[in-house]
N, C-alpha and C positions, 0 to 999 in steps of 0.2 A: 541573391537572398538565400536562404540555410533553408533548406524544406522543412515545413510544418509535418508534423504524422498528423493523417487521419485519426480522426475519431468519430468510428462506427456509428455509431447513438449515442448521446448523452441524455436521453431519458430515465429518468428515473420512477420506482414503482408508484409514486403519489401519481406524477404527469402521467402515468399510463394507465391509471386508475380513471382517472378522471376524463380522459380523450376513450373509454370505454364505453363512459357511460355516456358521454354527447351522442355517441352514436346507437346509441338501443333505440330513442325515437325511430330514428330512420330504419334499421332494418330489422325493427319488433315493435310497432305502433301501437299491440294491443298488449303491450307488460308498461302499466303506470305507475306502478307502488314501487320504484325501484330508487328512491332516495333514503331509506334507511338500513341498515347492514344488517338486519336479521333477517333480511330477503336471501330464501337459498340463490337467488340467481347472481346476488349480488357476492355471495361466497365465492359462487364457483369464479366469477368475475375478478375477485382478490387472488384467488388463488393464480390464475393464467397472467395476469398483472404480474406477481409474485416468478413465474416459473421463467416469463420474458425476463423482469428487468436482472436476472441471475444467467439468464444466456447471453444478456449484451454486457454486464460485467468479465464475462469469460471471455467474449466475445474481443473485448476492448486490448485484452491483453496478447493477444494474437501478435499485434508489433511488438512485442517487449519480448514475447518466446524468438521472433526469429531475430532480433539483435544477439539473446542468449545463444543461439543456434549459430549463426554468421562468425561469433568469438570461438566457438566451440571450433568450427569447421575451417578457422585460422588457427588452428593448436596455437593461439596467445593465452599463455594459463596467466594465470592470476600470481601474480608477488607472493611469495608463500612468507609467516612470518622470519623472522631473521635472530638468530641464537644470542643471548647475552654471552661475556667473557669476560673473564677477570683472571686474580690472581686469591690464591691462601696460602696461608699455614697451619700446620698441625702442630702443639708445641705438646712437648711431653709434660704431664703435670705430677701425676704418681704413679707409683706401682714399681714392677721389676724393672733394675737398671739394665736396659738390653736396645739395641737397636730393632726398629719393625720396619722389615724391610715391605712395602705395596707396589704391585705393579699398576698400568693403568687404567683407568675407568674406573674408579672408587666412588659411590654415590655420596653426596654431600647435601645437605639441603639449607633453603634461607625459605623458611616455612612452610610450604607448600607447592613449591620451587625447586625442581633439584637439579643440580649439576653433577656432572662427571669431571673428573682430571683428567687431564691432558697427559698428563706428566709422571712415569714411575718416580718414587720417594722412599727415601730412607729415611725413618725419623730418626733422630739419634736424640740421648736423653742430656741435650744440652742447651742454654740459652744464649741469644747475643744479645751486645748492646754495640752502637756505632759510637764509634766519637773521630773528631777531626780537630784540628790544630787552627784556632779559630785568633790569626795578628791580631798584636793590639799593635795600632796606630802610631805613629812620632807626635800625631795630633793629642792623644792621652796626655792625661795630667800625670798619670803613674810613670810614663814612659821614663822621665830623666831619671827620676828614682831607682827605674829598672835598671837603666844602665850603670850607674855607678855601683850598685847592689853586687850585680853580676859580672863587673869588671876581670876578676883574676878568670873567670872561664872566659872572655873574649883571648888574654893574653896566652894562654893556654891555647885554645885551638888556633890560633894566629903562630905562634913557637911551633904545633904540628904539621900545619900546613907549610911553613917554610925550611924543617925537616925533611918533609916528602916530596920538594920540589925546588931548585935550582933559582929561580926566581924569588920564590914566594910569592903571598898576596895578602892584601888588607882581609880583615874580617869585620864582618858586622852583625851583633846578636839581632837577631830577631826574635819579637815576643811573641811568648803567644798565649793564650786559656784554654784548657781542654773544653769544648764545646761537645753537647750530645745530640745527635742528628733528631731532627725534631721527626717525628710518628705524622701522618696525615691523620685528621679527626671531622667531626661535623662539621669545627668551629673552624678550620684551615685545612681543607680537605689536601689542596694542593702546595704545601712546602717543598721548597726551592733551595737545595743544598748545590750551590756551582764551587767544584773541587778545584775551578782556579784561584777564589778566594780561599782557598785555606793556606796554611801556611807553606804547606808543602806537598801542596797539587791530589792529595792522596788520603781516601777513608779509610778507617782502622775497626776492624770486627775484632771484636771483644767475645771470645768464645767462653761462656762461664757453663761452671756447672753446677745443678740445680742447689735450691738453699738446704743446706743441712746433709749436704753430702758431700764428702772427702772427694776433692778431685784427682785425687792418684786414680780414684774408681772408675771416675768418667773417661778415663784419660785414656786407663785398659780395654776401655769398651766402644769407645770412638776409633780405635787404632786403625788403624787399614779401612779404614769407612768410608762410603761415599758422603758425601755433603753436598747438598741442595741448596742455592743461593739463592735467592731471588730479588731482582733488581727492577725498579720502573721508573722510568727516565721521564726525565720535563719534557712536556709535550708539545711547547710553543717552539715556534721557527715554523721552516719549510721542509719538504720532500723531495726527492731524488724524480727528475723527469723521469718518464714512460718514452725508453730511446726506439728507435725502428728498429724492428726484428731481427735487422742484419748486422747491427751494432750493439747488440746485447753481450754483455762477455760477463764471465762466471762472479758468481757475485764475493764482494771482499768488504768486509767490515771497513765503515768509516771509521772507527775510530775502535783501535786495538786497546785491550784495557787487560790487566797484568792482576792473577793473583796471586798473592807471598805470602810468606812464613818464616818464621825465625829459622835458618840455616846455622846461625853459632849462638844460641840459646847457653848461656853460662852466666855466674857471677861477677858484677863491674867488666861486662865487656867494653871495648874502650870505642866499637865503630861496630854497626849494626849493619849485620848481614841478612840476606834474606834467600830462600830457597823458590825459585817462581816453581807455579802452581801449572799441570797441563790441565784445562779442563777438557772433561769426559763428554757432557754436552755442552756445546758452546752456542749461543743464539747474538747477535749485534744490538747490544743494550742501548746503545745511543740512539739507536731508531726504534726499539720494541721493547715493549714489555716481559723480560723472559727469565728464564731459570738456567743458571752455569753451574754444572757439578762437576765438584773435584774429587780428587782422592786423598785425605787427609794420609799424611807420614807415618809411618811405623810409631810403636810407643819411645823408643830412643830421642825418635825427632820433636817428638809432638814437646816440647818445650816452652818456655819462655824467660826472658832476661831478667835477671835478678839483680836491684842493687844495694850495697851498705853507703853510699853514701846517696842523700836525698837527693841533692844538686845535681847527678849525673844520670838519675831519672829523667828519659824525654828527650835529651838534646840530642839535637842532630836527625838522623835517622830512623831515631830507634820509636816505637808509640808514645801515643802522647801518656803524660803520666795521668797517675789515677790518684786521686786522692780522698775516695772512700775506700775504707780499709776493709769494709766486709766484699767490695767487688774485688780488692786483691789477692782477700782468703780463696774466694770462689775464681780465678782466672785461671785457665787453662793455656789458652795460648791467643796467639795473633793472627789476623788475616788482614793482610796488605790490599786495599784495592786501589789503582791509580792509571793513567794511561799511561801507553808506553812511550819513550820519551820521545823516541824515532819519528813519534806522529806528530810531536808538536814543535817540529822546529820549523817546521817550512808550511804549514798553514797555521790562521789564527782561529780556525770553526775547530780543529779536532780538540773537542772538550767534552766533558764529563756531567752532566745536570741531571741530579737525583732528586726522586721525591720519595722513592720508599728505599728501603732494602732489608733484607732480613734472610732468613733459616728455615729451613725445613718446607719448604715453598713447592705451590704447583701450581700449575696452570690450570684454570677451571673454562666450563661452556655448557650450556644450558640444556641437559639433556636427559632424556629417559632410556634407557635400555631396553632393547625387546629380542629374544632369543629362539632363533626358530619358531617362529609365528606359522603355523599349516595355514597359506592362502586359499587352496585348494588343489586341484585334480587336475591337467593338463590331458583335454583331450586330442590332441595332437594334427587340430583343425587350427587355420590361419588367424592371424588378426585376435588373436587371446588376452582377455583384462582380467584382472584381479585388483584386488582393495585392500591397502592396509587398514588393520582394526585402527590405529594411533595415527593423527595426523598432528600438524606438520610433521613430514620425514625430514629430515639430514641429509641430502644426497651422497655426501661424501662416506656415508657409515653404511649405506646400505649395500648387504652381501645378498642372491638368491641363489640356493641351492634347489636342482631339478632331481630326486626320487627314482630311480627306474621300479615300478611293479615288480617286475618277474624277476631280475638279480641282485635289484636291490643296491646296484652301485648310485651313487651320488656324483653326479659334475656340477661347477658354478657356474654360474652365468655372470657375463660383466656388463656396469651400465656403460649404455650410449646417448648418446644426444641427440643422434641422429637415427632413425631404424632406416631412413630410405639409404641412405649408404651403405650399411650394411651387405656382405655377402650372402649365398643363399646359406651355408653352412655355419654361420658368426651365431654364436648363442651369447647376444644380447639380450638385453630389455630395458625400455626407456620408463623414464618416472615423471608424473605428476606430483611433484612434491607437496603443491597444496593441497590437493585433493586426496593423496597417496594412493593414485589408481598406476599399477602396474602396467603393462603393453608388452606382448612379444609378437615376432614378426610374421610375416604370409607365407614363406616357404621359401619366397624369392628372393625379399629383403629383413632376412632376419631367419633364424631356424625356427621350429615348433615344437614348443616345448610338450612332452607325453609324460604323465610318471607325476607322484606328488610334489610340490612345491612349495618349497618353505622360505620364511623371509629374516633375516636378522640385520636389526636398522636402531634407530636411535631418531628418536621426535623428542621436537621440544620448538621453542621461539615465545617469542611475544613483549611487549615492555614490562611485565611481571618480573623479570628477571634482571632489570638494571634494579640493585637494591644497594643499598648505602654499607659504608664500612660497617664492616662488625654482623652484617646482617647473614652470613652463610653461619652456623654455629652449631651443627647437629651433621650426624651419618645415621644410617641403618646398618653400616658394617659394624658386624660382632668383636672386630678387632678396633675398633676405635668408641668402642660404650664406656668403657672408663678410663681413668689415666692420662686425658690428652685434651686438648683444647683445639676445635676449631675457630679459627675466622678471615675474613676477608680483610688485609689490611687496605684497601683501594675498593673503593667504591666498583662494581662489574655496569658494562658497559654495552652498548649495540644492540639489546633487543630493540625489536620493533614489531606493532601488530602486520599482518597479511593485507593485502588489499581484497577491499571488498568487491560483489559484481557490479555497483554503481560503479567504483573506479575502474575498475577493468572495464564494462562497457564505451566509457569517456577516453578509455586509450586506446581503442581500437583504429578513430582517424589516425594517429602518430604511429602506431603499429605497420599500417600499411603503407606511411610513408616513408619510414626510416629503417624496414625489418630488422631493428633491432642492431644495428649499424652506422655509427659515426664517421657521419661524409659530409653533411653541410653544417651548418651552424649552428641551427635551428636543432637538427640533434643530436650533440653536442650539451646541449640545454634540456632538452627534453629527457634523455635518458640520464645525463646527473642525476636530477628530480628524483627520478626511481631508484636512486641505490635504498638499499634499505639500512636500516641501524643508524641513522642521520637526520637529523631536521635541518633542511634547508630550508633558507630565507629567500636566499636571492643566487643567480648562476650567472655570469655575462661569459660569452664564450669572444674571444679575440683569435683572429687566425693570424697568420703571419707575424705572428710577436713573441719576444724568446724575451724573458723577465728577467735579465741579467741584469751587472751592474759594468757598463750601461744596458739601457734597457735596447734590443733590436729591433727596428720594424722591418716590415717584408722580409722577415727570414722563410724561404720557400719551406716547406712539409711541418710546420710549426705551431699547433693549437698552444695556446693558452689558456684556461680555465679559471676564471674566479668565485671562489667560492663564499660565500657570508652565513654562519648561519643563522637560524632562528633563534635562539634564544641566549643569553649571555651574561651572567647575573653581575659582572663587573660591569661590563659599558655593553646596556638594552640596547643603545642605539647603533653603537656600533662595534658589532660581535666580534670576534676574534679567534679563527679557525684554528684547533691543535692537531696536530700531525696525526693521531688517531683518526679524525676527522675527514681530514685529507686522504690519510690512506686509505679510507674504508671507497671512498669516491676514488680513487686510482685503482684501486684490486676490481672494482667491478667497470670499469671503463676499458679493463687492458683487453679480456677476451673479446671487446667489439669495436676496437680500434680498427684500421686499416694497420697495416705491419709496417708502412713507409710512415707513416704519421709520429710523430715524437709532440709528447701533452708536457705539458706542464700545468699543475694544479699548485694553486697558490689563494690564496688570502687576500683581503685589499691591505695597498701599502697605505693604511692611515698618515698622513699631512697634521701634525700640531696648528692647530687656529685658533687664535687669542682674538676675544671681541668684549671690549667694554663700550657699554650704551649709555649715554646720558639720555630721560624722557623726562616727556611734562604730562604727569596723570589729568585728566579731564575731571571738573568737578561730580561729585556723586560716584566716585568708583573709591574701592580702598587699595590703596598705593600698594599695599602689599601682596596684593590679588593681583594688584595689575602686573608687578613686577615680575613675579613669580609667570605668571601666562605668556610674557615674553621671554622667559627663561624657557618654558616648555615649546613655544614655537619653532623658538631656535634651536632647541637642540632636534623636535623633529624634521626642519626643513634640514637640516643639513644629516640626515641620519642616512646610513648605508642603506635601512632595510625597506620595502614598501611602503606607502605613505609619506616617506621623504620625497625630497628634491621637489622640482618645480611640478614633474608631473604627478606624484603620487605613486613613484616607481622605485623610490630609493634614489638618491646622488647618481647621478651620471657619471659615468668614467666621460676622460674628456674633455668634461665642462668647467668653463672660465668662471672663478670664484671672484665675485664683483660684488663691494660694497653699498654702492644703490641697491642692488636685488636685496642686501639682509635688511635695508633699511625701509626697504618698501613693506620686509615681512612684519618687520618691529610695527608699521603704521600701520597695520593692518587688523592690528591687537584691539581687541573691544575696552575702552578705557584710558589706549593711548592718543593723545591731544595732537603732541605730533613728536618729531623727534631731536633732540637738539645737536647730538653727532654721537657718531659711530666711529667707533676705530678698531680698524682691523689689523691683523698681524699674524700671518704666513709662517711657517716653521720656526721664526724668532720673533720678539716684540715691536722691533722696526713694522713702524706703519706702511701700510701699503695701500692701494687704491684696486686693484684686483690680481687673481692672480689665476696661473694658468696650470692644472693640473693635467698629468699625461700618464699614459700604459693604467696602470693599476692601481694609481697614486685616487683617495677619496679623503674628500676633508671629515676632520674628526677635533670636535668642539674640548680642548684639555684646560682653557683658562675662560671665565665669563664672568661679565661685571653688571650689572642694571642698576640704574642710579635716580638718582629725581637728580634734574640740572644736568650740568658737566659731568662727562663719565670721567671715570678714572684712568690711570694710566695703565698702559700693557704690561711695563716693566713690574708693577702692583701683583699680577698673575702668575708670576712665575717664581718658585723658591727658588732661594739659595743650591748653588752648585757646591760638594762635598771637595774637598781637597784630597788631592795625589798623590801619591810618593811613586819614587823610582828607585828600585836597585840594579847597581850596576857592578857592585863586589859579592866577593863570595859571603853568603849568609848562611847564618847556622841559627835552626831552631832552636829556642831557649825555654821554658816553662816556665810561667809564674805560678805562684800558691797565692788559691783564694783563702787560705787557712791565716789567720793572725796569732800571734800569741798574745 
């Protein structure tokens, strides 16, 4: 059984009031008037009542200091909050046509809230817009039309291509409409731009310059400039396992992504060249959120294709065409972005999924500045604490510099995690980052610090700081008060509050079971929990299981992690982890892994389940109450997160999906009579009778029918499938005009 804590006395000062006075007879027989309160004896008697029931109140909390004390003397600090991060831009709006070049840490604010950049930036006085080459179908009505329209340019490039080859080859026009990459907003935070639908694998940056200004001007002034991209990729799929330490090797972009520029920028060029781009900083887009800067071309190159005949606008190679004319006064040039080809012939993942992209971009995190902070005086005795004025600290930003008195020379000190490792001579010092109490070390393990000491760090965290698009809009730098525009086009992400000493207290059992070390299963589960910047729902940990396709069991040194989490505004029931998500859960699992252990964190593999119910409502209920209550049951008995499944736990990985069990839950509806049949149907509409789900696989309710009588059928659940096309000749991008005469 769990030990009960004592409790001291639970008297309180009425009870001790009263057990005062039962005893006056006895040991004061000659005081009788002591039953009304303007008796002084009965004062002084309130009063010692009074000064007790205040000593066993202090008294009572005597357990709860040395739990405080027990945590304290397991140095288990408490979860310090955990930093939001996003992305912005700065767009130039007036003033002098000049590039502003900022290094990094430029303060930015979303109210009261301020972040720093990540990322030095050039703004240049220029705008983009994206567009992509968006087929229309052989399914279109337009399409025949198209084709006989555009016939002499098929026979045309069909005459080229059997000029410049020995064989020749069929050609076939492909249409397409300049499409514009959609902006995420409140209303579709996350748009889904996959650059394998487009026409030809590849977005087009539209580099304009601003309205009302000659772009010969921009053109002078961008020349040799750095350019800021900024890209953020769809965040659904999976993650790259956490391999064993000995099989870690240098890391290399999944997916290689190419940026160009017009290399023979001239009048009626006949085949579109393009100049690739090196980028300066390069980051792997397809897994992160990040920023590539290039070096735009000299004023020579900086060009763009001109043509006198409309028709030869767009085709092929060259961008898609434009046909507002005040965007073609204003175009300065192009920027290619596409994967490289090399990647996608031998796998079918290396692909391209955008949700943002834009100019003039940086990396933001949720932070305050603090510069040479005097902690104090270093008296050159062991075991020394000091306190930041700003808490939560940053661990990663914190610098301390030690003062000598008498010459005045300055050394740093660097953090460690460890002081008892430490040499006697190592001028460290460890941090509390929640608390932001400093420590240096005893002489033996760690040096002593003599001389003043100063601190330069950066605090900040909290969910304050996950704020919605648009919501960063303002700086206090004097270089950015007019002329410029900020904002966040992506929602920032990851804050999270600290944990409190109630939680901290309640982690100390798992503290001293698992010191913060992933070895059994149990912590594995326990310490996901604790990442911060994540709500989690639910954790299952599977050992010996590699989530391939197929999936492995008993593969030796192999965790598994399933993650779900809390909350999920598409499907409540059953969430849907994005690789942010995941990653933020794999960055803080790696430093407490064992080094032979290889994770894999992943998602449940949701199961499509089609269930149409026929019932008989019981007189006195309204059919439409009833119905709907069995729509709500079902979709919780079958939901990934707590309160589902049979126990009240979520679906079991595992467990055998049997049509008696949903039918018993249908009868169990207040109002249903009983049930007249159920039919179930497992990743397709074929009825089934149960079925058996394994590894990671959870059912997930996508079709449901509640009927009076007979239900309906499966095949009723499911829409139409869209139709295919194949190419298998050589295609040439065509443009249609939405313009009629």
């Amino acid at each position: 059984m769990p030990i009960q804590l004592p409790v001291l006395d639970d008297r309180n000062f009425e009870q001790l009031l009263e057990e005062a006075k039962r005893r006056i007879p006895t040991f004061t027989p000659e005081w009788t008037n002591f039953g009304g309160d303007s008796d002084p004896g009965i004062t002084f008697v309130q009063l010692f009542a009074f000064l007790t029931d205040t000593l066993l109140y202090r008294a009572n909390f005597i357990s709860e200091r040395n739990r405080l004390k027990f945590l304290q003397l397991l140095r288990v600090p408490l979860q310090p909050p955990a930093a939001a991060n996003g992305i912005i831009t700065i767009a130039f709006d007036r003033g002098p046509l000049s590039a502003l070049p900022l290094n990094r840490g430029i303060v930015v604010s979303a109210g009261n809230v301020d972040f720093l950049t990540n990322d030095g930036l050039n703004i240049l006085p220029v705008e983009a817009q994206l567009f992509y080459k968006q087929p229309i179908l052989e399914t279109d009505d337009r399409y025949r039309g198209f084709v006989e329209k555009y016939e002499a340019i098929r026979q045309a490039e069909e005459l080229a291509s059997s000029n410049s080859s020995s064989s020749g080859s069929a050609v076939r026009l492909a249409f397409y409409e300049t499409a514009k990459m959609n902006a995420p907003s409140s209303g579709n935070p996350n748009p889904v731009l996959d650059l394998s639908k487009a026409q030809d694998n590849a977005l087009y940056l539209a580099l304009l310059a601003p309205q009302n200004i000659d772009p010969a001007a921009v053109r002078s002034v961008i020349a040799n400039q750095t350019l800021s991209i900024g890209l953020a990729p769809d965040l659904s799929g999976d993650i790259k396992p956490l391999k064993p330490l000995a099989l870690k090797s240098s890391t290399v972009q999944s997916v290689r992504i190419l940026y160009e520029m017009p290399a023979n920028a001239s009048e009626n060029a006949v085949v579109a060249q393009y100049l690739q781009l090196t980028p300066m900083v390069d980051t792997d887009i397809s897994e992160n959120t990040g920023i590539v800067q290039v070096q735009l071309p000299d004023l020579a190159q900086l060009q763009t294709w001109t043509f006198s005949d409309p028709l030869a606008e767009g085709i092929g190679d060259f961008p898609p065409r434009l046909e507002d004319d005040q965007l073609l006064d204003r175009l300065i040039t192009w920027i290619r972005i596409r994967v490289a080809k090399s990647d996608t012939t031998n796998s079918s993942t290396a692909n391209l999924r955008l949700t943002w992209a834009g100019i003039n971009a940086a990396r933001v995190y949720q932070a305050v500045p603090v510069v040479n902070e005097l902690l104090g005086f270093g008296s050159g005795e062991p075991d020394q604490s000091f306190g930041l004025s700003n808490t939560p600290a940053l661990p990663h930003t914190i610098s301390i510099a030690v003062q000598d008195v008498d010459s005045g020379e300055i050394t740093l000190w660097r953090l460690t995690d460890d002081l008892l490792s430490a040499g006697r001579n190592d001028q460290v010092f460890d941090l509390d980052a929640e608390s932001g109490e400093i420590r240096f070390g005893d002489g033996l393990r760690g040096a002593r610090p003599s001389g003043r000491i100063f601190a330069s760090y950066e605090y900040g965290g909290g969910r304050q700081g996950n704020v919605g698009i648009g919501g960063i809009n303002s700086s206090r730098d004097f270089r950015l008060q007019g002329g410029y525009k900020i904002t966040n086009p992506i929602p920032t992400s990851g804050g999270d509050f600290g944990e409190t000493i109630e939680e901290g207290e309640r982690h100390i059992p798992l503290a001293i079971r698992h010191h913060d070390r992933l070895v059994t299963k149990d912590d594995f589960i326990d310490i996901a929990r604790r990442t911060p910047g994540v709500d989690i729902g639910r954790v299952e940990a599977l050992p010996l299981f590699r989530p391939t396709q197929p999936p492995v069991e008993n593969a030796p040194g192999i965790v598994t992690l399933m993650a779900v989490p809390l909350f999920d505004d598409i499907n409540p029931y059953w969430p849907t982890p994005d690789r942010l998500f995941l990653r933020r859960i794999c960055d803080y699992l790696d430093s407490r892994r064992l080094v032979t252990t290889e994770i894999y964190i992943r998602g449940p593999d949701y199961v499509p389940i089609y269930i149409a119910v026929g019932i008989k409502v019981q007189g006195g209920y309204f059919p439409d109450v009833v119905r709907q209550t069995v729509r709500d049951r079902l979709n919780g008995y079958l939901s990934a997160l707590p309160l589902g499944g049979p126990e009240g736990l979520g679906w079991p990985l595992n467990k055998r999906l049997i049509q008696k069990d949903l039918e018993a839950v249908v009868t169990r509806v207040a109002g249903v009579e009983f049930v007249n049949e159920l039919r179930l149907g497992v990743k397709t509409t074929v009825e089934v009778t149960d079925a058996n789900l394994r590894g990671l696989e959870l059912p997930m309710l996508v079709g449901l029918s509640v009927t009076e009588g007979e239900p309906d059928t499966l095949d009723s659940l499911v829409a139409g499938k869209p139709e295919q096309t194949s190419t298998q000749i050589k295609v040439v991008p065509v443009p249609v005009s939405k313009k009629t005469c």
